[in-house]
Structure formats: C-alpha cells, structure tokens
C-alpha positions as CSV (number, residue, x, y, z in Angstrom):
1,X,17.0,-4.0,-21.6
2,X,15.5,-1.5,-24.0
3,X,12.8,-0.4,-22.0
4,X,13.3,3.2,-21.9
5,X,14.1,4.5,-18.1
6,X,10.5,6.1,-17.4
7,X,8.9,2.3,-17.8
8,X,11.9,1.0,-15.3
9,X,10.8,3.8,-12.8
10,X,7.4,3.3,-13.3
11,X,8.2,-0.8,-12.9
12,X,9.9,0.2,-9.7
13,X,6.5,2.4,-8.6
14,X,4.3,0.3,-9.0
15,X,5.7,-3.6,-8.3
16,X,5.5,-3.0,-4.9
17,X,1.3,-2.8,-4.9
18,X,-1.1,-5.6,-3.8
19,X,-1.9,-7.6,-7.0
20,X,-4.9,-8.0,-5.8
21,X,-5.8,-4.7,-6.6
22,X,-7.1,-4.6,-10.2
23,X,-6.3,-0.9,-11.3
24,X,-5.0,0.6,-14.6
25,X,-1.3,1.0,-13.4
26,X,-1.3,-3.1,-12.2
27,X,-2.7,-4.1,-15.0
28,X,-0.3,-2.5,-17.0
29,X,2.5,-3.7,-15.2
30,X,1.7,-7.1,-15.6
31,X,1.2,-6.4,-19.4
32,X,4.6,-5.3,-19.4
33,X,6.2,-8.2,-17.6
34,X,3.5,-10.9,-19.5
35,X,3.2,-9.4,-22.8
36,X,4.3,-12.3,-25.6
37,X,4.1,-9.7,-28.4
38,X,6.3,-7.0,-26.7
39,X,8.9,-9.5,-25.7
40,X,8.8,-10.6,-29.1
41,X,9.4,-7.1,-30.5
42,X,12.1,-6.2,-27.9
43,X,14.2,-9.9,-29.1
44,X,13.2,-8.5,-32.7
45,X,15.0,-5.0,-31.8
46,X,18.0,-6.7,-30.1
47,X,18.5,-8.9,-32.9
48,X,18.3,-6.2,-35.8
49,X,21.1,-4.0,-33.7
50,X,23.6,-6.8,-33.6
51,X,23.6,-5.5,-37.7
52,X,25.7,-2.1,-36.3
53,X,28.6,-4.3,-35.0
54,X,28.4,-6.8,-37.5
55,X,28.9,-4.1,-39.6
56,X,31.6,-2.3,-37.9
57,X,33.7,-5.6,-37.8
58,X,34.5,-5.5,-41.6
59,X,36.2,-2.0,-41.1
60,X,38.4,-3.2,-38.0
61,X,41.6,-5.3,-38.3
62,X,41.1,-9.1,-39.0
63,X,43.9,-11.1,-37.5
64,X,44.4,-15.0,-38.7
65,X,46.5,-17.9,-37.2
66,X,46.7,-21.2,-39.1
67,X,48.7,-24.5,-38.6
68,X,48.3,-27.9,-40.1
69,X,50.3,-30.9,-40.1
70,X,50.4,-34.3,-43.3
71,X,52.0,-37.5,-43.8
72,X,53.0,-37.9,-47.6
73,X,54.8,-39.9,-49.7
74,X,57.3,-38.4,-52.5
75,X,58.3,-41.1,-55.2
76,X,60.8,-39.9,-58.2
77,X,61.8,-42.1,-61.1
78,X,65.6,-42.8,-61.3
79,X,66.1,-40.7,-57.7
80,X,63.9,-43.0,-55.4
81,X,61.0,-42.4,-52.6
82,X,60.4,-41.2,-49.4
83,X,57.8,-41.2,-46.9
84,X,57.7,-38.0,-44.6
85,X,55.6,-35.8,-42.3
86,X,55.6,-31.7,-42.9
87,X,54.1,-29.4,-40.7
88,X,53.6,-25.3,-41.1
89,X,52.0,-22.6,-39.3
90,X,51.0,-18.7,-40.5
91,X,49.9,-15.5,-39.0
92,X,48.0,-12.9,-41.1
93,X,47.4,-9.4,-40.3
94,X,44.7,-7.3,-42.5
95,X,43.5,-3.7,-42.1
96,X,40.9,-2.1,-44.7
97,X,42.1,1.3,-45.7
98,X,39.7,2.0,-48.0
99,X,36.8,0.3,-48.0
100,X,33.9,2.6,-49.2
101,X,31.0,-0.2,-49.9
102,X,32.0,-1.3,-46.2
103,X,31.7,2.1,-44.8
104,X,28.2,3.0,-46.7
105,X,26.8,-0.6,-45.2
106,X,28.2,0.5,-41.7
107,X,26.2,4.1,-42.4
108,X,23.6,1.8,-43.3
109,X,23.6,0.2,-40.2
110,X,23.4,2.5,-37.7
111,X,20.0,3.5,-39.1
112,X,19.1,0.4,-39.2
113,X,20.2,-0.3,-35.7
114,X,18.1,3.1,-34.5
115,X,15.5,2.3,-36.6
116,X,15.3,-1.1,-34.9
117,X,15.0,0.7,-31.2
118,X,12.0,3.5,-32.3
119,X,10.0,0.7,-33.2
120,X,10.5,-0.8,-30.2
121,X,9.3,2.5,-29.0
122,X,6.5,2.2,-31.3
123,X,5.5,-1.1,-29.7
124,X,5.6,-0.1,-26.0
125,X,3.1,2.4,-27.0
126,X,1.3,0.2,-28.7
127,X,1.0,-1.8,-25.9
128,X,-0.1,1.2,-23.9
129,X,-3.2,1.4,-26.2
130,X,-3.8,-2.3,-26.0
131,X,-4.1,-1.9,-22.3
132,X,-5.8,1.1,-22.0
133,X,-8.6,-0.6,-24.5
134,X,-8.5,-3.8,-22.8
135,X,-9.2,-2.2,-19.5
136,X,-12.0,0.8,-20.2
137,X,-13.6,-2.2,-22.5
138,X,-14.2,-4.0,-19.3
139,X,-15.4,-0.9,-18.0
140,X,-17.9,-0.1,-20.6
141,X,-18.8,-4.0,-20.6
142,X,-19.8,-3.6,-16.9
143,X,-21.3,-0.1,-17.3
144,X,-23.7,-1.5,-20.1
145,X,-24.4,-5.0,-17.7
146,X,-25.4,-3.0,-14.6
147,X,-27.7,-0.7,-17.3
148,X,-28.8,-3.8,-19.1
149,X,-30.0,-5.3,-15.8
150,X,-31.9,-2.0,-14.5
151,X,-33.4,-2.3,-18.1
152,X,-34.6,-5.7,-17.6
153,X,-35.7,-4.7,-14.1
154,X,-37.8,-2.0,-15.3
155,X,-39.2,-3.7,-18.1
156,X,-40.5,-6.6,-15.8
157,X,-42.0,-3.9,-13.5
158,X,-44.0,-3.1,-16.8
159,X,-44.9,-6.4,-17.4
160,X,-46.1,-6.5,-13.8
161,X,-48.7,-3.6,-13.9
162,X,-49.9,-4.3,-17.3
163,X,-50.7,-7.6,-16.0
164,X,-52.5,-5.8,-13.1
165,X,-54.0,-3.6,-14.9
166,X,-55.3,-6.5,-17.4
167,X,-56.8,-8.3,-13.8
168,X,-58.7,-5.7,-13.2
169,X,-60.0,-4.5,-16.9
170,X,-58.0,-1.5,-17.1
171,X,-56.2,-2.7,-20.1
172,X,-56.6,-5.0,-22.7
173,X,-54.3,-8.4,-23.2
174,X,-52.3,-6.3,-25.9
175,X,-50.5,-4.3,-23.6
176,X,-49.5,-7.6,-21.2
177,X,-48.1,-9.0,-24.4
178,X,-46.5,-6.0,-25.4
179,X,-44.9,-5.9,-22.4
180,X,-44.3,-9.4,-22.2
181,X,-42.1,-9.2,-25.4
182,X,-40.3,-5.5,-24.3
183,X,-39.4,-7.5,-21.0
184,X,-37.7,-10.4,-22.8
185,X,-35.9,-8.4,-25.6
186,X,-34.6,-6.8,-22.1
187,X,-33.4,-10.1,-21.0
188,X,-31.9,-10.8,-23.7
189,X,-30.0,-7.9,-24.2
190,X,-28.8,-8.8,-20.3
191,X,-27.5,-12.2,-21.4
192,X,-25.7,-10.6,-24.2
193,X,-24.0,-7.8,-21.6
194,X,-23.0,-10.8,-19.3
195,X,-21.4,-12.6,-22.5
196,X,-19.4,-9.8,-23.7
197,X,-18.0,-8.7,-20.1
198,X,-16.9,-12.1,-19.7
199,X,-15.0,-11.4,-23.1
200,X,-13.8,-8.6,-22.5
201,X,-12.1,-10.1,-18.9
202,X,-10.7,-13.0,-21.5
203,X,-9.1,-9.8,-23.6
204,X,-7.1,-8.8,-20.4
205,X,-6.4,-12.4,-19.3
206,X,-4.3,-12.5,-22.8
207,X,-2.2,-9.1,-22.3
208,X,-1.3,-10.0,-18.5
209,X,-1.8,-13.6,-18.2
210,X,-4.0,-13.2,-14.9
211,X,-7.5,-13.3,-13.8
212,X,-9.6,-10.4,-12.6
213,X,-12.7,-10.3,-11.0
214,X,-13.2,-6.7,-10.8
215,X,-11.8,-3.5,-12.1
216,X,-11.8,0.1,-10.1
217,X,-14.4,2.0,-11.9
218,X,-13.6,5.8,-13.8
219,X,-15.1,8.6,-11.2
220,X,-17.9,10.4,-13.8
221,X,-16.4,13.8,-11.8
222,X,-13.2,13.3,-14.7
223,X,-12.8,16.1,-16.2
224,X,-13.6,15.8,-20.0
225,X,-11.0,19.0,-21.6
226,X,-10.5,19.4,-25.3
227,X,-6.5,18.3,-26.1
228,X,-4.2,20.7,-24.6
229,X,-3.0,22.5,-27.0
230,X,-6.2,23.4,-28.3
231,X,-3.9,24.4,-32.0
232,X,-4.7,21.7,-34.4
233,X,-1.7,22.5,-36.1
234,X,0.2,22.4,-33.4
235,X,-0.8,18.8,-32.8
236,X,-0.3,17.8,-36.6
237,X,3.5,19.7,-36.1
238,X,4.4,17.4,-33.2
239,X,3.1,14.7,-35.0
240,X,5.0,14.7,-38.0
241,X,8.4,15.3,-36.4
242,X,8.0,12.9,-33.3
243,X,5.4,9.8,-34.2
244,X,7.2,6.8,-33.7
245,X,6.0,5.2,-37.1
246,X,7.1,8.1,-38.9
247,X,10.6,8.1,-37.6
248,X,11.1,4.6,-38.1
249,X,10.1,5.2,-42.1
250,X,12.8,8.1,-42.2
251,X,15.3,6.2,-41.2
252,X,14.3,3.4,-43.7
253,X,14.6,5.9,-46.1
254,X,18.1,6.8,-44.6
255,X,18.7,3.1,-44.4
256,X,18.1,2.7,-48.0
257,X,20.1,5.8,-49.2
258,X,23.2,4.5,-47.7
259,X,22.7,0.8,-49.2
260,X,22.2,2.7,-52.6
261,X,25.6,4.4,-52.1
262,X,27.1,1.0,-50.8
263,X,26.3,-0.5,-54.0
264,X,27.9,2.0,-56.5
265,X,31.0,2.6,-54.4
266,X,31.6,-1.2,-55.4
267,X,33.0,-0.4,-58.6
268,X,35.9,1.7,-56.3
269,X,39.3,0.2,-55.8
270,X,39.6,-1.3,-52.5
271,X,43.2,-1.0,-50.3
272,X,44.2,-3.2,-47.6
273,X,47.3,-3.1,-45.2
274,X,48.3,-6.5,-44.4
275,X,51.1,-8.2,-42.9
276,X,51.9,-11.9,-42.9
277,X,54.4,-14.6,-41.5
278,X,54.2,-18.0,-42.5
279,X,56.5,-21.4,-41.1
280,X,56.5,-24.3,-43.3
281,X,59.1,-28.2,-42.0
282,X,59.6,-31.2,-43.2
283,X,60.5,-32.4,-46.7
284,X,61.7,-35.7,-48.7
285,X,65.5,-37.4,-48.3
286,X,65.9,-38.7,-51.9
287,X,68.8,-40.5,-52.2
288,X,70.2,-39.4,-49.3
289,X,71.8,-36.0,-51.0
290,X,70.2,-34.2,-47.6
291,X,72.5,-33.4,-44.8
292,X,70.0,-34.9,-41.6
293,X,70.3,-31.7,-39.9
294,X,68.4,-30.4,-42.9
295,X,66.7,-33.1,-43.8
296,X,63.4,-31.3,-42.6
297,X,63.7,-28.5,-45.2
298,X,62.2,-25.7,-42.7
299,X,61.7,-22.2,-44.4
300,X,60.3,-19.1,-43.1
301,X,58.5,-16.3,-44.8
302,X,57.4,-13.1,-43.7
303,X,56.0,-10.1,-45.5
304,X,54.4,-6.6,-45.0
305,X,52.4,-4.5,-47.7
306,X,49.8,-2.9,-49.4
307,X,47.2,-4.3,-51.7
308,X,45.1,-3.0,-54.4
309,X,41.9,-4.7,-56.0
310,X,39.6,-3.2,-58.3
311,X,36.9,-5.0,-60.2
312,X,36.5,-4.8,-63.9
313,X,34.0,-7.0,-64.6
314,X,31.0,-9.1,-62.3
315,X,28.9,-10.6,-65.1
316,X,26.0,-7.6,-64.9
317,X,25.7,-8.4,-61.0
318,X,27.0,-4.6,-59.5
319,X,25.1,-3.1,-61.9
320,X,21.5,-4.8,-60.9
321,X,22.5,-4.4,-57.7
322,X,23.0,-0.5,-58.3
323,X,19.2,-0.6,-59.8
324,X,17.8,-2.9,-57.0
325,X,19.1,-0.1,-54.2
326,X,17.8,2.4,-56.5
327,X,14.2,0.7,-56.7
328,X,14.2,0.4,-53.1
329,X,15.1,4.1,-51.9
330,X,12.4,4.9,-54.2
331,X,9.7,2.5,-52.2
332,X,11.1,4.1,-49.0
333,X,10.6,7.4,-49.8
334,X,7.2,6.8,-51.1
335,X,6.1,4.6,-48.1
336,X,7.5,7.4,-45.8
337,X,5.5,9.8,-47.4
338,X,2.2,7.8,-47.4
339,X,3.1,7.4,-43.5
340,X,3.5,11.3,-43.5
341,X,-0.4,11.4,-45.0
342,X,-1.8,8.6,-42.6
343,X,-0.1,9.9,-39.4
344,X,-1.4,14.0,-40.3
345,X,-5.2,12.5,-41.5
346,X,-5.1,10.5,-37.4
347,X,-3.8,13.1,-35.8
348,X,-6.6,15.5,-37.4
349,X,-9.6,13.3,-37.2
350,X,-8.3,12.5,-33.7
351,X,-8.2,16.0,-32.5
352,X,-11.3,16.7,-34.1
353,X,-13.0,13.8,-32.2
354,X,-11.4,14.6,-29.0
355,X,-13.0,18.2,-29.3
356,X,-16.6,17.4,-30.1
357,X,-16.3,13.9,-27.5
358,X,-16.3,17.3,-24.8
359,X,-19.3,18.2,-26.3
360,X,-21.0,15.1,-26.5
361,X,-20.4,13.6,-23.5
362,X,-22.1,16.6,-21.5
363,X,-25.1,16.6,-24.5
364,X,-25.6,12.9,-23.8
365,X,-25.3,13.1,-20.4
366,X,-28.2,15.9,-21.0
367,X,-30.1,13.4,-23.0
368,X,-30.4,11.1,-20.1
369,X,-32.1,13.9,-18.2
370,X,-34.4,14.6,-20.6
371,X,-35.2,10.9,-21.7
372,X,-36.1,10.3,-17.8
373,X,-38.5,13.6,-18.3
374,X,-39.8,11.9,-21.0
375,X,-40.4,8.5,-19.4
376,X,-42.3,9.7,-16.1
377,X,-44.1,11.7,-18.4
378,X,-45.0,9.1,-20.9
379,X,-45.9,6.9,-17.7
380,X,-48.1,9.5,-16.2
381,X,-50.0,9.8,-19.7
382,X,-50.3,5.6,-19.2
383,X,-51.7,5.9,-16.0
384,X,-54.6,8.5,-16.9
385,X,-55.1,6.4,-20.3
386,X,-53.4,9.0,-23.1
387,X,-50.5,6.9,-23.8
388,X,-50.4,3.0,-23.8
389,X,-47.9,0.6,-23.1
390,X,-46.1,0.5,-26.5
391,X,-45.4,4.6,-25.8
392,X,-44.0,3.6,-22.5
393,X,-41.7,0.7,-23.3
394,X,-40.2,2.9,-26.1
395,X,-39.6,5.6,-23.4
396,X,-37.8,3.2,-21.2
397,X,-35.6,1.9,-24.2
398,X,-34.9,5.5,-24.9
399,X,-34.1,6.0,-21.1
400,X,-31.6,3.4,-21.0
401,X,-30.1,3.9,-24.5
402,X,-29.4,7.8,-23.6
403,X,-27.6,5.8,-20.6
404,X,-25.5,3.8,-23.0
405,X,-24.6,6.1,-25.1
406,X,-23.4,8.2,-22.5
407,X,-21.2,5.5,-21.2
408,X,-19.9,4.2,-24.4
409,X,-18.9,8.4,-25.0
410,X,-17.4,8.9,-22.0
411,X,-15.0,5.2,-22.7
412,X,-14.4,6.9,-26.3
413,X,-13.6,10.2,-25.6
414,X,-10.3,8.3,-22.7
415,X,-9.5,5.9,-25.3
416,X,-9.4,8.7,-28.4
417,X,-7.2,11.3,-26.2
418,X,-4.7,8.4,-25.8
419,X,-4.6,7.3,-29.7
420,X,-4.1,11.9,-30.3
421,X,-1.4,11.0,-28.3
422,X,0.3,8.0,-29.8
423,X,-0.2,9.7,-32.9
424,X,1.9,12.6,-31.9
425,X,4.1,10.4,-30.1
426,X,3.9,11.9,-26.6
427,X,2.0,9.0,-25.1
428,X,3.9,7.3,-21.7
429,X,2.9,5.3,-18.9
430,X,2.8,8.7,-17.4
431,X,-1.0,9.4,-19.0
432,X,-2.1,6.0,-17.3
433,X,-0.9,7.6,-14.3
434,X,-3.0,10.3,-14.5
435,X,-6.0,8.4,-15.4
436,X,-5.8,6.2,-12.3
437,X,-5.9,9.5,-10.3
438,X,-9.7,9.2,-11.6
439,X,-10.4,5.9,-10.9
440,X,-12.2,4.4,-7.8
441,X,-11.7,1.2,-6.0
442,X,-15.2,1.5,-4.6
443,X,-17.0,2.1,-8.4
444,X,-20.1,-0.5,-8.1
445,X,-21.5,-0.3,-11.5
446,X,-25.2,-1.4,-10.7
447,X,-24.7,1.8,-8.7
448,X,-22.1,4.2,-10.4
449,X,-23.3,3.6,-13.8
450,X,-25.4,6.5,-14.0
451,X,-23.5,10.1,-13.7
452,X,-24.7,12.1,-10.4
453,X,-26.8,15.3,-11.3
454,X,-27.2,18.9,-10.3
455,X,-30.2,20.6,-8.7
456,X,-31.6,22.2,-12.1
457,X,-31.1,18.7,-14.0
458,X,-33.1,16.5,-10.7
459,X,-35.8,19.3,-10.8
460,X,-35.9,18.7,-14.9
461,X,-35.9,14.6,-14.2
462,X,-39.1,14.6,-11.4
463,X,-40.7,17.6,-13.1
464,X,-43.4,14.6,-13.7
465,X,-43.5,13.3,-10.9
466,X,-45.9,14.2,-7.6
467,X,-44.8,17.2,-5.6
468,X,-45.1,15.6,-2.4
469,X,-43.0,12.7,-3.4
470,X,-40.5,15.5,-4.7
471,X,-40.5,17.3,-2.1
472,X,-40.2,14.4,0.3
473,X,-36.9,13.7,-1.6
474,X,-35.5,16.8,-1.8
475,X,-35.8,16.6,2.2
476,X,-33.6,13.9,2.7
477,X,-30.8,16.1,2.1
478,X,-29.4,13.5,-0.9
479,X,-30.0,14.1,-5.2
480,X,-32.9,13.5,-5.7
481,X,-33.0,12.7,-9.2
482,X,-29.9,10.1,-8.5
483,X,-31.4,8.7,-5.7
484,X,-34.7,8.3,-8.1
485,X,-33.5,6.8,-10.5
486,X,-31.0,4.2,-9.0
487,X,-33.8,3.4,-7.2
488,X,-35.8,3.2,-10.3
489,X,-32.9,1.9,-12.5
C-alpha cells in the first residue's frame, strides 16, 4: 500500500473505536477505507510506477528461446521430389552496452515514478480537507439550525405580544403584521437550515459511505492562535520547498528534461553484446544421393559478438521528436513556475486570513454581546412606546446574525488553518487529532450554539434589563447572560 506509515498507525488507533461514535477521527477513518476518489488515485499512482521497471527492463539482459517444427514438399526438375518434415530450435542472449536513449527514459522514469507517489500524497491531503470541510459544514449547518430555530422562537414571541398589545389598544394592527411577516421570514429561514443540514449529512454520506445522525460538537473554549510561526515568510519558505503540488511539478519538469535528452541521444550509435545458438534437422532425399543416416541434414550454429547500429536517416521523425521534448520541458517549466505563484499567493492570503480570523472571531463574538444590549434595549424603548416593532424585529435579526456570523467565523478560521497547512504541506492526520481534543460528545447545539460569557460581558448583555431580575440571576451562582439568553434564544 502507499499509504504513508503515520495513516497505518493512525488506522491502527483508531479502528478499534465504537462506530457509533460520530467524531472527526471516525469519520475520517471511514473516509480513508470508503473514499472512491482516493482509491482511485492510489490504483492511478501504482499504475504510473510500474513505468520505473518497465523502464529498467530495456537496460537488463533479454534472453530468447525459439523452436518450430513444418512439413514441406521439395520438387526439382530432372532430380525428382520429396516430401519431409524439418524441425529447429535457437537460443538468443542480448545485453545493451550502450544504450543512452534507454538510459535517459529510465532517468525519466524514476521521476515519473516519484512524481507518481507525491501526488498520491497530494491526494491524501486532499482528502484530509474534504473531510475536515465535510464535517465542520455539518457543524456550522447545525449551529445555524439551533440559531435559526431560537430566531423563529423569538420572533413568534413578538408576534405574540404585538397581538396582545393590539387586544388591548396599545398598538395598532401594523405592528401584528409587522410581526407577523418578521415571524414567517424566521420560519422560513428555519426550513432552509433544516434543508441544508440534511445536505450537508448527504456530503459525508459520499466521503464515508455511512449515515450519521449526530456529530460531537467543537468546545467554543478552542483556542483561536494566529499560525505558529507567526513569520509569513517563513510559511511562504516551507511552502515553496515542501507543497505537495509543487514537488510533483518539479519533477515534471525533471521528467521532461530527461525525455528531452532521451530523444537527442537517439542519433547515438547503440552497442549490444549478444550471443546465439541455433539447431536446425530435417532436409530433402533427392534421388537418393543422401546416405539415411544423414538424410535429416541437421546443422548447428553458434555465435558470440558485438553489434553496432547507428541511424542515418528516420524520414524527419528524431528530429520532431527532438522539438516535441523541447516544447514540452518548456510547458513544464512554465506550469511549475505558475504553481510556484499560486502556491506563494495561498499560502500568503491564507496566513493573512488565519491572523485576522483571531481577531474576528473574538470581535464577533463581542458583537453578539453588544447586539443583545442593543435588543433588550430596543425592547425596553417598545415597551414605554419610543421604539416600535419594526426597531425591535431588526434588533433581533441583528441579535441572531452577530450569532451567525460568529459561528460561520469560528468554522472558517479551523477550516483556513488546515488549507495554511496543505499549502505548506505540513498537513497529517495528526492536526485532526488535535482538533478532536476540542470536540465534545455532549455538544447540543440548541444549547452550545452560543459561546459562554464572562462577568464584564453578562453585566454588558442585562445592562437593560431590571436589577432585581439581574440580580436574582447573578444569585444562582450560574452566567447569567448565558443562562439569559438560552433561555431567551
């Protein structure tokens, strides 16, 4: 197999867990075992290194063995005819001595042959990507459901007071309708988040070939670090002399330099040490001038030597050959370069992202407190008449956006440090392993999909609320501001 050994050891790790236990590290075993496009890769990689032998082959000995047997009929005017049988058998022997376009296409082949197994390599961490996508996708899917259905929840809770407030001529018939229409944009953006987890499920179904219900949820205590090391050049450095991509194009280029040399060193003399034994019987009885003992006419040959060929003219066909290897080092060494410029442009907008995601996943998850600020306050202001309803259903939908977008951040900033990686081609199975030290099999996202909050940040949240119901709540000896808004949510 081809698989490197830290995937066999990882394999050996982890096949020995419950399957029912939908983590990263199972799922990406089962994408290993069930993945159609990695086995196709790996029989595509096996088949291009059979080239390295093939190659080899035409610089060992070749050794023949031949033997036939006829019936034929001789006929001679004035001497008569004969019918007879003959029979021969031959041994050959041939060793290239020099063989230069043989030896280039062998060169050739080795790079072909270890340009065959990086991309392999290239694959599996491909397929590292695809799972880690596949996975924090479902993630993000049920993260956005559980907030989708809060939002629909609070939204109806609108459309319940406005109502109430309507009965009893506190409002006018605008603000049910307003709310009427907030509430079923909210539903329908619930349908929507129900339809794309299911999706997103199907996206996993097709790496692994199995069914998952539920996924153990990313702990919001991760740590979110800039890359390590925090050089951008340093990244870019390891980029360009280990990304898998790269390699694989430097080798072409190798690969192509060596078929170049092939094709000139045709117009070389080739020498070849052969030797050669060769047993022919039988024969015609004209006229009976044979003796019968040897009648047969058996003869045996045998010879050892040296032989020289060298080509003088092909009808044009080295020489466009010469050009043709010529045109095509020239496309390798131009694709390899424009690989160079894509693989240092990723890794730079990929380290830059990864630095401001540490940023922005602590400003959004900031945003939430102060959207929540903003919506008790903009609720208050409803109450005592200075705001109405339209002012409050665009406070929750800013609420429940900041809680989105910190989400969909916090899924973008896991997903971008493992792309850095791939692009400096450092990534393993050994950075899934370290993710699942983060996850939780207990993550309930109608519950977990909101981060939990300090002191300062729950005193900002209920700073518009009453003091005796914050108080009360800061009592209990829980967060306050989680236990608010869950509640609320």
């Amino acid at each position: 197999m081809l698989r490197p050994l830290y995937v066999a050891i990882m394999l050996a790790g982890v096949s020995g867990q419950v399957a029912a236990q939908a983590d990263l590290m199972t799922v990406y075993q089962e994408a290993l075992l069930h993945s159609a496009d990695l086995a196709a890769a790996e029989a595509d990689s096996l088949a291009q290194q059979e080239a390295l032998p093939q190659a080899r082959s035409l610089l060992l000995p070749n050794i023949a063995l031949g033997a036939g047997v006829a019936r034929e009929r001789l006929e001679v005017e004035g001497q008569g005819s004969d019918t007879y049988t003959t029979d021969y058998y031959q041994a050959s022997l041939t060793q290239p001595l020099f063989r230069a376009e043989r030896w280039f296409n062998y060169q050739a082949a080795k790079s072909v042959s270890e340009q065959a197994r990086v991309e392999f390599s290239a694959t599996q961490q491909a397929l590292i990507i695809q799972v880690a996508e596949a996975y924090f996708n479902v993630l993000r899917a049920s993260d956005n459901l559980a907030t989708a259905r809060a939002e629909e929840e609070a939204f109806e809770r609108q459309l319940d007071q406005a109502r109430e407030r309507f009965e009893v001529g506190l409002s006018a018939r605008t603000d049910v309708l307003e709310a009427l229409a907030g509430y079923d944009t909210a539903r329908a953006t619930r349908l929507t988040a129900e339809t794309n987890l299911t999706v997103s499920y199907q996206a996993l179904t097709r790496l692994t070939l199995s069914d998952y219900d539920r996924l153990a949820g990313i702990r919001h205590e991760m740590p979110i670090m800039p890359p390590l090391p925090a050089s951008l050049q340093e990244w870019v450095d390891t980029a360009a002399m280990q990304n898998l991509s790269l390699q694989a194009s430097r080798l072409a280029v190798e690969t192509a330099a060596d078929t170049l040399r092939s094709s000139k060193s045709a117009y070389l003399p080739t020498v070849d040490a052969f030797a050669r034994y060769n047993h022919n019987s039988g024969g015609a009885d004209l006229g009976g001038g044979l003796n019968p003992t040897n009648r047969a006419g058996d003869t045996e040959q045998a010879s050892v030597g040296i032989e020289v060929s060298l080509p003088l003219f092909t009808g044009g066909a080295r020489t466009s050959q010469v050009r043709e290897s010529g045109y095509r080092l020239t496309q390798s060494e131009r694709l390899s370069e424009a690989r160079l410029r894509e693989v240092v442009e990723a890794t730079r907008n990929l380290f830059r992202t990864v630095t401001s995601s540490v940023e922005e996943v602590e400003a959004r998850r900031q945003a939430i407190v102060s959207a929540r600020a903003a919506r008790d306050a903009t609720q208050t202001g409803y109450e005592v008449g200075t705001r109405n309803v339209v002012d409050v259903l665009e406070a929750e939908r800013n609420l429940f956006r900041a809680v989105r977008d910190y989400n969909t951040t916090r899924y973008n900033y896991i997903i971008d440090t493992l792309r850095l990686k791939q692009a400096a081609g450092t990534l393993s199975p050994q950075d899934l392993m370290e993710l699942s030290e983060w996850l939780d099999p207990q993550y309930n996202p109608d519950e977990d999909f909101i981060p939990p909050f300090d002191e300062e940040e729950a005193q900002s949240m209920s700073m518009q609320r009453p003091a005796a119901e914050r108080s009360g709540q800061i009592d209990e000896g829980t967060n306050p501001a989680t236990q608010d808004m869950r509640s609320t949510f």
